[in-house]
PDB file of N, CA, C and O in Angstrom:
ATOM      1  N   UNK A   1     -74.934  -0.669-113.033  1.00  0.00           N
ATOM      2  CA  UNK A   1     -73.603  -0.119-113.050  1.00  0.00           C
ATOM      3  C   UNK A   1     -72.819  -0.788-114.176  1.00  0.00           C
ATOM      4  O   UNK A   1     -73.046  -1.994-114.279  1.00  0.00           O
ATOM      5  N   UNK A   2     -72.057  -0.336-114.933  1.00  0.00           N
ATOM      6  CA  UNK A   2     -71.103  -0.702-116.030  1.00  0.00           C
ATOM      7  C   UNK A   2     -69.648   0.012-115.743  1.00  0.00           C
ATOM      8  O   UNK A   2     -69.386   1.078-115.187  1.00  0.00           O
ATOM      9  N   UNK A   3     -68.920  -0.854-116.259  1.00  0.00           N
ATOM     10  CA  UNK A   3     -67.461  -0.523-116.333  1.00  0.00           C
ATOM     11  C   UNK A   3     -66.826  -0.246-117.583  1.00  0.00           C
ATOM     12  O   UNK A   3     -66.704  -1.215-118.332  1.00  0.00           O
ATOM     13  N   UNK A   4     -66.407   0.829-117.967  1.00  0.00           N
ATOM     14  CA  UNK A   4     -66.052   1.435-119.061  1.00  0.00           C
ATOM     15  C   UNK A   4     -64.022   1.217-119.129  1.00  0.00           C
ATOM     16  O   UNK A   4     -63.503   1.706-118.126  1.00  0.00           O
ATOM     17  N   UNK A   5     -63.203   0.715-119.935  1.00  0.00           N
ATOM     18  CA  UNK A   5     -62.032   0.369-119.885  1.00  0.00           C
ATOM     19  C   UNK A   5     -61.459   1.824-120.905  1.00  0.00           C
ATOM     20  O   UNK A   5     -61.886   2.156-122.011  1.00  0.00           O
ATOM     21  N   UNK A   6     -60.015   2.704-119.807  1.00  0.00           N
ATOM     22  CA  UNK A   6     -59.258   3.656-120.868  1.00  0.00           C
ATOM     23  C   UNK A   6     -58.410   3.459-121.037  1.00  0.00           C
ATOM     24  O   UNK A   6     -57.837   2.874-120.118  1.00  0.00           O
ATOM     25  N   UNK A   7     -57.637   3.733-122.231  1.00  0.00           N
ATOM     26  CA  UNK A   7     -55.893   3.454-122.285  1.00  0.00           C
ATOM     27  C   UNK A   7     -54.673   4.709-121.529  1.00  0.00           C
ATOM     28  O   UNK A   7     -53.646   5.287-121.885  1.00  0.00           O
ATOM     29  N   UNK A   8     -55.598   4.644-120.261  1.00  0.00           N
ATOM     30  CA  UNK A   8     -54.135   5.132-119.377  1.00  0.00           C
ATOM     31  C   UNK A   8     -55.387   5.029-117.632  1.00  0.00           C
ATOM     32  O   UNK A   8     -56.550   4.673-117.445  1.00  0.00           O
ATOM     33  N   UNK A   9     -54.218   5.589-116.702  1.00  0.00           N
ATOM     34  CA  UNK A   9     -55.070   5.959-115.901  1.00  0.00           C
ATOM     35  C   UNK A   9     -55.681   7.003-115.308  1.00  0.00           C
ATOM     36  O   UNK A   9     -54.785   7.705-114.839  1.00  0.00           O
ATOM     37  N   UNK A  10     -57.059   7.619-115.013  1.00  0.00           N
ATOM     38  CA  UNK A  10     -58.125   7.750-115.187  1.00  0.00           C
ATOM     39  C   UNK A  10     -57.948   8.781-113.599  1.00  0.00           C
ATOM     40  O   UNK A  10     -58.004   8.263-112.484  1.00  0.00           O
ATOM     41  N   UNK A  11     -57.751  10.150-113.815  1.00  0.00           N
ATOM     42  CA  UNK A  11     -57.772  10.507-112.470  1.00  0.00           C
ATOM     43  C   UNK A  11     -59.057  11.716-111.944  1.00  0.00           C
ATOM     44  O   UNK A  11     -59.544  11.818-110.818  1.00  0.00           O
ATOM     45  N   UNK A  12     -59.317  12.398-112.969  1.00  0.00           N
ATOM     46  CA  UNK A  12     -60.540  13.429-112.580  1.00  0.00           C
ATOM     47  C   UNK A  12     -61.572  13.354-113.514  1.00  0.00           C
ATOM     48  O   UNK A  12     -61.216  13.404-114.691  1.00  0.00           O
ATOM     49  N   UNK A  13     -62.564  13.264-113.320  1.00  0.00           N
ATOM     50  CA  UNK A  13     -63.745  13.230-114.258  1.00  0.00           C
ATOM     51  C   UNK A  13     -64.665  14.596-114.353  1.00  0.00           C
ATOM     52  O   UNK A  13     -64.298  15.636-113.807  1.00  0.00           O
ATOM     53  N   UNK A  14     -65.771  14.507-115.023  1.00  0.00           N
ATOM     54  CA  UNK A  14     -65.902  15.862-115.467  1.00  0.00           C
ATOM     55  C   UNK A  14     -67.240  15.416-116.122  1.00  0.00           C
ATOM     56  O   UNK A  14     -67.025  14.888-117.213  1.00  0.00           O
ATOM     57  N   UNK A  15     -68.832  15.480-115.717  1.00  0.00           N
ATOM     58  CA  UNK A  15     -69.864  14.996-116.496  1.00  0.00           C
ATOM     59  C   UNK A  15     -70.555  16.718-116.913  1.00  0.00           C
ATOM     60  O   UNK A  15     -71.060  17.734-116.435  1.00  0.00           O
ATOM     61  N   UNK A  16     -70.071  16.009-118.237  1.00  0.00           N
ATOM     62  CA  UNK A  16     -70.857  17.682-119.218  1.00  0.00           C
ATOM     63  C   UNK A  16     -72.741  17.524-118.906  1.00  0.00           C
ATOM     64  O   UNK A  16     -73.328  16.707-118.197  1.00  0.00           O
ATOM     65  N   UNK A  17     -73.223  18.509-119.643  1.00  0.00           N
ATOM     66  CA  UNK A  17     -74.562  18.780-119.373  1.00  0.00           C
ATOM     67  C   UNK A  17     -75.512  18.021-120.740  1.00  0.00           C
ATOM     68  O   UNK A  17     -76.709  18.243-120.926  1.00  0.00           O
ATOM     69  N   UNK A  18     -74.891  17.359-121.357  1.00  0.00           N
ATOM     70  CA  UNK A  18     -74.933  16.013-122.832  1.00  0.00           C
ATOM     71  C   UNK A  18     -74.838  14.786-122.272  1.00  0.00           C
ATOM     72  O   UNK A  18     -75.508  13.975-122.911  1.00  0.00           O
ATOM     73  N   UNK A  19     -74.247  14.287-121.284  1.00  0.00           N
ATOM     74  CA  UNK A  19     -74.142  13.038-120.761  1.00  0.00           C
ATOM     75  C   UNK A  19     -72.307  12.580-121.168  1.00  0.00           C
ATOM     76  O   UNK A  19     -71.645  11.587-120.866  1.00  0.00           O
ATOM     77  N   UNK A  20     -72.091  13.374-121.677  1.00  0.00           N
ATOM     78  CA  UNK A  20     -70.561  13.154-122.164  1.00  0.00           C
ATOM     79  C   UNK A  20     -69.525  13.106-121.068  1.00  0.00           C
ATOM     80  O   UNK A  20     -69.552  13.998-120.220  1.00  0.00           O
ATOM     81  N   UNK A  21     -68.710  12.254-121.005  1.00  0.00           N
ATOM     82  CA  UNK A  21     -67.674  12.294-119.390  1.00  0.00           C
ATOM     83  C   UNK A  21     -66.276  12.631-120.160  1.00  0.00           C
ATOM     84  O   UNK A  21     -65.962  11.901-121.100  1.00  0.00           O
ATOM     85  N   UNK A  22     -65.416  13.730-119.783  1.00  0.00           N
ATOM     86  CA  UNK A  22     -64.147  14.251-119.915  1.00  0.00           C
ATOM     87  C   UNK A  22     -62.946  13.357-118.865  1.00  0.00           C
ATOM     88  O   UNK A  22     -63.081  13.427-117.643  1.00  0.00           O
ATOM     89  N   UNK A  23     -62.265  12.871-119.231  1.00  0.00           N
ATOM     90  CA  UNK A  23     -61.710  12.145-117.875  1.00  0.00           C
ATOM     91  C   UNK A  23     -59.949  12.631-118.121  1.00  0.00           C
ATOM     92  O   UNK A  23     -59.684  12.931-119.285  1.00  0.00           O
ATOM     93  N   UNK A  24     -59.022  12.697-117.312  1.00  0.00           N
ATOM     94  CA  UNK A  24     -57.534  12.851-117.407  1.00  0.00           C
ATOM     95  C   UNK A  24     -56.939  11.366-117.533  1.00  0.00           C
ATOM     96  O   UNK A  24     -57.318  10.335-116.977  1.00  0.00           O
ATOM     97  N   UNK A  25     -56.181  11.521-118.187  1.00  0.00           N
ATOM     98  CA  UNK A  25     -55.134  10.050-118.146  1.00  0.00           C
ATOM     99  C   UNK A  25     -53.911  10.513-117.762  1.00  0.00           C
ATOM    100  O   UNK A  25     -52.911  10.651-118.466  1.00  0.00           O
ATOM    101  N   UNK A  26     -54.110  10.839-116.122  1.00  0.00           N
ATOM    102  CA  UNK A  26     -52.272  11.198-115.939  1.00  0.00           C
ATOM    103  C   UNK A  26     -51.220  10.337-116.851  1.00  0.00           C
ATOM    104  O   UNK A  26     -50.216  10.893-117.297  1.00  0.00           O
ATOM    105  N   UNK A  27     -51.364   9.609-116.988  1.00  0.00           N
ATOM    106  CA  UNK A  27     -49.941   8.497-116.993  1.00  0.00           C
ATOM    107  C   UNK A  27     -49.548   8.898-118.541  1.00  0.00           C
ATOM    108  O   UNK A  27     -48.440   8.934-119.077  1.00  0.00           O
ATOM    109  N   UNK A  28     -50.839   9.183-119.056  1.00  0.00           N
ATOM    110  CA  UNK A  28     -50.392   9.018-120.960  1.00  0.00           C
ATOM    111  C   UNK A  28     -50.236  10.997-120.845  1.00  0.00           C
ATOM    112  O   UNK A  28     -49.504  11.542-121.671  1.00  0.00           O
ATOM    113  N   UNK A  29     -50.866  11.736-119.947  1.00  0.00           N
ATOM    114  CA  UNK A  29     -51.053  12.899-120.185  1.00  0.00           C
ATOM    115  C   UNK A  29     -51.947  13.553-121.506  1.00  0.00           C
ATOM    116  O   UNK A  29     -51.546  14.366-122.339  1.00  0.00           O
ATOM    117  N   UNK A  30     -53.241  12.934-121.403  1.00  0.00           N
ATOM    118  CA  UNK A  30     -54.615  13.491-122.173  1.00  0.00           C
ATOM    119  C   UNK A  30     -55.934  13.203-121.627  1.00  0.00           C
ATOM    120  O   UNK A  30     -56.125  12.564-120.592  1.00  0.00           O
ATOM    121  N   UNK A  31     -56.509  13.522-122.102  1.00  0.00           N
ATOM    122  CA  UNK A  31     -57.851  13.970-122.032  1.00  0.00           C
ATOM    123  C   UNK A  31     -58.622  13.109-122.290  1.00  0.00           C
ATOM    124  O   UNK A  31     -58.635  13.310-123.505  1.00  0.00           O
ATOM    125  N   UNK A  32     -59.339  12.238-122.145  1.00  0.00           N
ATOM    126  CA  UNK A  32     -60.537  11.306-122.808  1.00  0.00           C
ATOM    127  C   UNK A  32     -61.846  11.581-122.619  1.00  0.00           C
ATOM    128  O   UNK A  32     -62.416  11.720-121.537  1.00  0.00           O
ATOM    129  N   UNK A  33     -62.459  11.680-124.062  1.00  0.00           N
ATOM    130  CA  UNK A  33     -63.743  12.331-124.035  1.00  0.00           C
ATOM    131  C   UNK A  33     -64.728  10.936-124.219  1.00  0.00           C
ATOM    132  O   UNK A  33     -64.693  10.394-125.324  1.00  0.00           O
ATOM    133  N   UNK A  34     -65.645  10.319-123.104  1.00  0.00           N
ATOM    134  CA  UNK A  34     -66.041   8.828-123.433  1.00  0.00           C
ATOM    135  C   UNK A  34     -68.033   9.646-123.335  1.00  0.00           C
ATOM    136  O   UNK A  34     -68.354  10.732-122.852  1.00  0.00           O
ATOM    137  N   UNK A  35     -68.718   8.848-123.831  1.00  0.00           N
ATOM    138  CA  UNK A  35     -69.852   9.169-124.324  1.00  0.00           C
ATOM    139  C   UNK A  35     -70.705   7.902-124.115  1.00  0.00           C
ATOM    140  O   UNK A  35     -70.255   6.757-124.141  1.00  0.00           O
ATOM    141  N   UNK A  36     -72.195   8.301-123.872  1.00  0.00           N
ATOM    142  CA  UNK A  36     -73.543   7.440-123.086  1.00  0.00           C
ATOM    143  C   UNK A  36     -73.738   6.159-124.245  1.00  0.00           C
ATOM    144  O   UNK A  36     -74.395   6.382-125.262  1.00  0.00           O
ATOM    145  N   UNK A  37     -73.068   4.708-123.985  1.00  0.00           N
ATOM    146  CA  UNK A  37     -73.520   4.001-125.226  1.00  0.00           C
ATOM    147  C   UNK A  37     -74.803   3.341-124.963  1.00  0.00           C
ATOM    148  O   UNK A  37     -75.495   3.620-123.984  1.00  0.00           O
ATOM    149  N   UNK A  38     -75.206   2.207-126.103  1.00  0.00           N
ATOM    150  CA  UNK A  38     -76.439   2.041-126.363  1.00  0.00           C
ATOM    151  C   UNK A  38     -76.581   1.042-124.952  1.00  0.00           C
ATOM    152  O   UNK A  38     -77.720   0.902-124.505  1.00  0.00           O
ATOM    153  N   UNK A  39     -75.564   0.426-124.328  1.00  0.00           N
ATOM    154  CA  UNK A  39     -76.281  -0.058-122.943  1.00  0.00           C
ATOM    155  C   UNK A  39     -76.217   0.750-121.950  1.00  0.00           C
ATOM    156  O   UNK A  39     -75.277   1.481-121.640  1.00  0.00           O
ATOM    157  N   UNK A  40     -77.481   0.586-121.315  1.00  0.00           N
ATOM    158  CA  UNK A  40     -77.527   1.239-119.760  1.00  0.00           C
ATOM    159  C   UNK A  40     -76.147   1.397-118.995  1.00  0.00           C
ATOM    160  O   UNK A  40     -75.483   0.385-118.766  1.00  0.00           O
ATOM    161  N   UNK A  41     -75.650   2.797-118.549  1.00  0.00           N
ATOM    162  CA  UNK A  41     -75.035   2.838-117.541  1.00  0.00           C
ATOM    163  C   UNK A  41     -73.522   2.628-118.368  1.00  0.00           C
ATOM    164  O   UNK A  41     -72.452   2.690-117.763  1.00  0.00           O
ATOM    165  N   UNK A  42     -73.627   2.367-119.868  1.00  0.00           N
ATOM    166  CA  UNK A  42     -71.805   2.105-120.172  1.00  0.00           C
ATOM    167  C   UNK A  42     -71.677   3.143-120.690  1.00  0.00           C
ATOM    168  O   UNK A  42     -72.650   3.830-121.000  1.00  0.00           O
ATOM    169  N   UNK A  43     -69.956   3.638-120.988  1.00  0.00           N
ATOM    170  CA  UNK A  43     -69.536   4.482-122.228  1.00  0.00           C
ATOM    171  C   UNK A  43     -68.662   4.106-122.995  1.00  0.00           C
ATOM    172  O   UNK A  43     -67.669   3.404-122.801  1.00  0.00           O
ATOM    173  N   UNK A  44     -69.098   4.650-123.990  1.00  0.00           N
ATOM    174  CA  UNK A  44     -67.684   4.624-124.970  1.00  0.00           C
ATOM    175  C   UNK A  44     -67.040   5.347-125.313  1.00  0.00           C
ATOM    176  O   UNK A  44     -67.731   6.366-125.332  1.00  0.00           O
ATOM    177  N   UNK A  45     -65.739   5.675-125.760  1.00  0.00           N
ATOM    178  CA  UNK A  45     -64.595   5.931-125.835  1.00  0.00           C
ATOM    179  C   UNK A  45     -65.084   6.938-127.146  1.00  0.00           C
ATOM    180  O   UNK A  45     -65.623   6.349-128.083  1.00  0.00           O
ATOM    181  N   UNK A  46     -64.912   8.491-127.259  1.00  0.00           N
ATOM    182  CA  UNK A  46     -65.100   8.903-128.558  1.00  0.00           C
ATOM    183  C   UNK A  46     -63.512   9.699-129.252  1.00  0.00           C
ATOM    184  O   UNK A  46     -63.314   9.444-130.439  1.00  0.00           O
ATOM    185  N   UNK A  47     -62.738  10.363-128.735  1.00  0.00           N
ATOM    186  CA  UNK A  47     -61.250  10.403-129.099  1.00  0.00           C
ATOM    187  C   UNK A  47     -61.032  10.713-127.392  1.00  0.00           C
ATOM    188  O   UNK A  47     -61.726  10.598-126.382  1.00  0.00           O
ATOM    189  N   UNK A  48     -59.431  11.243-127.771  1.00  0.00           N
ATOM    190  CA  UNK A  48     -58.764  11.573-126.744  1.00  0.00           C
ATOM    191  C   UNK A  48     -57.594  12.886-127.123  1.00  0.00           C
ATOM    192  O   UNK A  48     -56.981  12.808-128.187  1.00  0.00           O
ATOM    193  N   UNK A  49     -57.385  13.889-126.324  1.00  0.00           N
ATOM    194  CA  UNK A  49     -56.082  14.855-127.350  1.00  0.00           C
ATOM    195  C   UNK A  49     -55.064  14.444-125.897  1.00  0.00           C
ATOM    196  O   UNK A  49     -55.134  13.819-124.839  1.00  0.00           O
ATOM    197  N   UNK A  50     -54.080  15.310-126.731  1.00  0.00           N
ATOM    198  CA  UNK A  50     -52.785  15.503-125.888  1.00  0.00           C
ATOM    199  C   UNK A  50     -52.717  16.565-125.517  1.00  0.00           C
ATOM    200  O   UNK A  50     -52.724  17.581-126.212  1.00  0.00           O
ATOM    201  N   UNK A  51     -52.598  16.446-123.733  1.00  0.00           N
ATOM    202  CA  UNK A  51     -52.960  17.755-122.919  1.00  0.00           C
ATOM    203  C   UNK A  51     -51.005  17.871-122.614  1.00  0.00           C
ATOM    204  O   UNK A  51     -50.148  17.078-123.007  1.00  0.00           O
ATOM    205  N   UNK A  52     -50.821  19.151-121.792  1.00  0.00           N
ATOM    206  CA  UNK A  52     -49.140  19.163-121.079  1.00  0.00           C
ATOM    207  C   UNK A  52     -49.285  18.212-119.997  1.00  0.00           C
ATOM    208  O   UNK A  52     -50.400  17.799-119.683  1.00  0.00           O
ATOM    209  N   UNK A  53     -48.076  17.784-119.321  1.00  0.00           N
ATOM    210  CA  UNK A  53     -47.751  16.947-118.555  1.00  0.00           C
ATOM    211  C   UNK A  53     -48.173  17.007-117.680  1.00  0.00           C
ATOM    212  O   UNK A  53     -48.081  18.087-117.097  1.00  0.00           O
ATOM    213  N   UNK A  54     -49.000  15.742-116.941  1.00  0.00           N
ATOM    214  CA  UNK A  54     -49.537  15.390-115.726  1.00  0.00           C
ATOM    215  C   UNK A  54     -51.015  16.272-115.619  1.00  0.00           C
ATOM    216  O   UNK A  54     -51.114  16.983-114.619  1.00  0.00           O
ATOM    217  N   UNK A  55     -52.136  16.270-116.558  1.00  0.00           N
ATOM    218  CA  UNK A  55     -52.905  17.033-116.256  1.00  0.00           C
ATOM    219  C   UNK A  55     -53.748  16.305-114.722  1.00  0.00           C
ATOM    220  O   UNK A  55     -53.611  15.195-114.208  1.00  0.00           O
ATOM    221  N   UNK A  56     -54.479  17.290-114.397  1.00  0.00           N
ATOM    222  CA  UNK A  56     -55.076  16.863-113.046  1.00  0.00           C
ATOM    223  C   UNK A  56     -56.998  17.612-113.196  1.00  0.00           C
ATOM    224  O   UNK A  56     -58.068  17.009-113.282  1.00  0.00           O
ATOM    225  N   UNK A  57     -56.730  18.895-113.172  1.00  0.00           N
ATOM    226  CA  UNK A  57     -58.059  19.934-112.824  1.00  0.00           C
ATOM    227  C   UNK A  57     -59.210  19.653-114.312  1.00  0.00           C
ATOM    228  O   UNK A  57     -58.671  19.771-115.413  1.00  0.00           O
ATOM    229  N   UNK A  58     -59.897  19.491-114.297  1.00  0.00           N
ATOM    230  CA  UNK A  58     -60.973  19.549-114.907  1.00  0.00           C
ATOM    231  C   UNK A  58     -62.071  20.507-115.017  1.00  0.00           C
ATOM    232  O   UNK A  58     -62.904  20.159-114.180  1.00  0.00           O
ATOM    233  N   UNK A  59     -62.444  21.454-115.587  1.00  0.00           N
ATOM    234  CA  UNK A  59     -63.484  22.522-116.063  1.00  0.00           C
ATOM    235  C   UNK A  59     -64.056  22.073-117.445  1.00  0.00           C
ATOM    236  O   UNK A  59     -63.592  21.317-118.298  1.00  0.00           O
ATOM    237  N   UNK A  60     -65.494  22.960-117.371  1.00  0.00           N
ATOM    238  CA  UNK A  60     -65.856  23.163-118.489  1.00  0.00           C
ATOM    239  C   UNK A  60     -66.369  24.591-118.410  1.00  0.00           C
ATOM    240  O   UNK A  60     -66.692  25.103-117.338  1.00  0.00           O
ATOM    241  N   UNK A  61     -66.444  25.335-119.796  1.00  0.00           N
ATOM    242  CA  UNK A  61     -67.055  26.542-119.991  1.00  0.00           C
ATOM    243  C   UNK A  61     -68.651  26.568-120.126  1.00  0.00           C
ATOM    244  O   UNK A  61     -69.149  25.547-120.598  1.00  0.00           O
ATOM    245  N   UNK A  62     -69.433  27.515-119.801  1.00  0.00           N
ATOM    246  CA  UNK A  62     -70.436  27.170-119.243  1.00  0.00           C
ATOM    247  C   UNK A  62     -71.563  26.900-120.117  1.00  0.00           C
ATOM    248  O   UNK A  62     -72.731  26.861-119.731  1.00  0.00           O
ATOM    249  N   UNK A  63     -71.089  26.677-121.556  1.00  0.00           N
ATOM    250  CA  UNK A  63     -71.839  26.558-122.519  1.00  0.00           C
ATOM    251  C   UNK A  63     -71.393  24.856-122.724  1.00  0.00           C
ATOM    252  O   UNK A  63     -72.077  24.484-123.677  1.00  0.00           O
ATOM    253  N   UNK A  64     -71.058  24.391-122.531  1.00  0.00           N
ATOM    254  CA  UNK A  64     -70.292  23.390-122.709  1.00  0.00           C
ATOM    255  C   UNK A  64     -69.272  22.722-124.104  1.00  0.00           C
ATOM    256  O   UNK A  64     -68.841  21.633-124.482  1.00  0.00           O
ATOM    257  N   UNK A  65     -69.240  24.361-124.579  1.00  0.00           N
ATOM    258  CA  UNK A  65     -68.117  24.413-125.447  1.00  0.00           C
ATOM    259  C   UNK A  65     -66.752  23.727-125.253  1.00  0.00           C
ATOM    260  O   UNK A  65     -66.412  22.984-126.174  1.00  0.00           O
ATOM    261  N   UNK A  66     -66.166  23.814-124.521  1.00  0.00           N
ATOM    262  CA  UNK A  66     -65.062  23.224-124.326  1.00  0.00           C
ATOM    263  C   UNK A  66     -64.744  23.023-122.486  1.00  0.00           C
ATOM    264  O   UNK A  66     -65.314  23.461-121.487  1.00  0.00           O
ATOM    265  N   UNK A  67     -63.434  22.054-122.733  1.00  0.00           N
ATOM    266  CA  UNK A  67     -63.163  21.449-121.419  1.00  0.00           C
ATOM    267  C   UNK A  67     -61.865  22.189-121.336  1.00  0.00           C
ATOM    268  O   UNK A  67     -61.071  22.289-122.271  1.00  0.00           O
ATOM    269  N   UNK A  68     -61.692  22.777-119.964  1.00  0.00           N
ATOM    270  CA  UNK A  68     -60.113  23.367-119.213  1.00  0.00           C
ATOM    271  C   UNK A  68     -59.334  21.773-118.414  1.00  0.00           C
ATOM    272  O   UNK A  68     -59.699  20.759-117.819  1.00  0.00           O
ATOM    273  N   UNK A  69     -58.084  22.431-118.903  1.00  0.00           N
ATOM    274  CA  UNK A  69     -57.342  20.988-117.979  1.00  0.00           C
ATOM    275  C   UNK A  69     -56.142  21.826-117.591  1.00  0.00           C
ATOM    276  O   UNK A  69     -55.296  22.452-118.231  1.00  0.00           O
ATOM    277  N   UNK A  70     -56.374  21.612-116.333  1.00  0.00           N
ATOM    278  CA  UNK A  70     -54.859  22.320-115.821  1.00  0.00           C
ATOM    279  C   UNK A  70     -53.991  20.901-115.256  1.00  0.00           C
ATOM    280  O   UNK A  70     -54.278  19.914-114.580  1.00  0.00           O
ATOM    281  N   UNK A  71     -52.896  21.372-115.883  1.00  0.00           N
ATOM    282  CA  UNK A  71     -51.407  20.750-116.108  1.00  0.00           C
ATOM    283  C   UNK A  71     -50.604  20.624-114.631  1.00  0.00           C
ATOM    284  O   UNK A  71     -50.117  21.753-114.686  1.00  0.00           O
ATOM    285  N   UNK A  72     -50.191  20.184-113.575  1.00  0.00           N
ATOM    286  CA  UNK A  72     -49.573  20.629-112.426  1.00  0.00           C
ATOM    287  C   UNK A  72     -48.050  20.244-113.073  1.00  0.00           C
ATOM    288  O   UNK A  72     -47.248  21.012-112.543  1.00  0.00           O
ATOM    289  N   UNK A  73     -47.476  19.496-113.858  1.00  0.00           N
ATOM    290  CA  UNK A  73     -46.192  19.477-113.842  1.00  0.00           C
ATOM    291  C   UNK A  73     -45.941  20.465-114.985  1.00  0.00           C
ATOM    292  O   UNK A  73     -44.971  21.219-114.911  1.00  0.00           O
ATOM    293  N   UNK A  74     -47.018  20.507-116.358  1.00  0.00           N
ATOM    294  CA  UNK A  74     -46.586  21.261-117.455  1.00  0.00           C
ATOM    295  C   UNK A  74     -47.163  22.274-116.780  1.00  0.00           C
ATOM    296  O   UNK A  74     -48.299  22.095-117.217  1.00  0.00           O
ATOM    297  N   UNK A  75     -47.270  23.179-116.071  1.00  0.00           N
ATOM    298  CA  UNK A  75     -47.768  24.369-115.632  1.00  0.00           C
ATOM    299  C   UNK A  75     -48.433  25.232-116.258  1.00  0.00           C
ATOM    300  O   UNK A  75     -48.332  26.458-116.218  1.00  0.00           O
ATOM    301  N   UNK A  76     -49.269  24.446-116.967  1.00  0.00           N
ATOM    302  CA  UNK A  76     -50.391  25.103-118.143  1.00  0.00           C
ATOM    303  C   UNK A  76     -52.100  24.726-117.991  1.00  0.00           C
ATOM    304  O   UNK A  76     -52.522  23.698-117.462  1.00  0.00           O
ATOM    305  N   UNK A  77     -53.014  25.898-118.633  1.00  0.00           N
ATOM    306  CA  UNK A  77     -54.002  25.961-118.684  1.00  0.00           C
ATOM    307  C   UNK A  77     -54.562  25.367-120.160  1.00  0.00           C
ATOM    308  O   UNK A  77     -54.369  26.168-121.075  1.00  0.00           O
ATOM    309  N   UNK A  78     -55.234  24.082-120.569  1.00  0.00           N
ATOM    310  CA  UNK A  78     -54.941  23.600-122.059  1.00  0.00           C
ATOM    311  C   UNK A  78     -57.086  23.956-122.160  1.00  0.00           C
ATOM    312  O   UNK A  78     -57.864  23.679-121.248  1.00  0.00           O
ATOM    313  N   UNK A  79     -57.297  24.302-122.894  1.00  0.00           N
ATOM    314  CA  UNK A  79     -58.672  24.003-123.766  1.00  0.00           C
ATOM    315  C   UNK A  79     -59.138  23.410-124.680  1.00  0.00           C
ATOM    316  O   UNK A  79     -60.332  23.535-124.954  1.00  0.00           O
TER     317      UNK A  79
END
């Protein structure tokens, strides 16, 4: 087991079909896309965007083109 550190906090996760983890940072309101590093079981951090306020819901499209984040305070659907 490894512990991976984000710059906000960390509320829904989301493991793509790459090994790639999508995670929400309510507090900062974005997205963090963290990725399988060279040790067992850690990730690292590869960017992050700016989703609307308070995202929560997590999707992906089924190609694993892109990630859905629904917003509960910005009342939006972001891709």
């Amino acid at each position: 087991m490894a512990t991976t550190r984000v710059e906000g906090a960390p509320a829904q996760v989301l493991v793509l079909a790459d090994g790639r983890v999508a995670a929400t940072l309510r507090d900062q309101n974005r997205v963090a896309i963290l990725e399988p590093a060279a040790k067992p079981g850690a990730l690292e951090a590869r960017c992050s965007v700016p989703v609307a306020m308070e995202p929560f819901g997590l999707a992906a499209t089924p190609d694993d083109a892109k990630v859905l984040v629904t917003s509960a305070m910005g009342r939006t659907v972001t891709a």
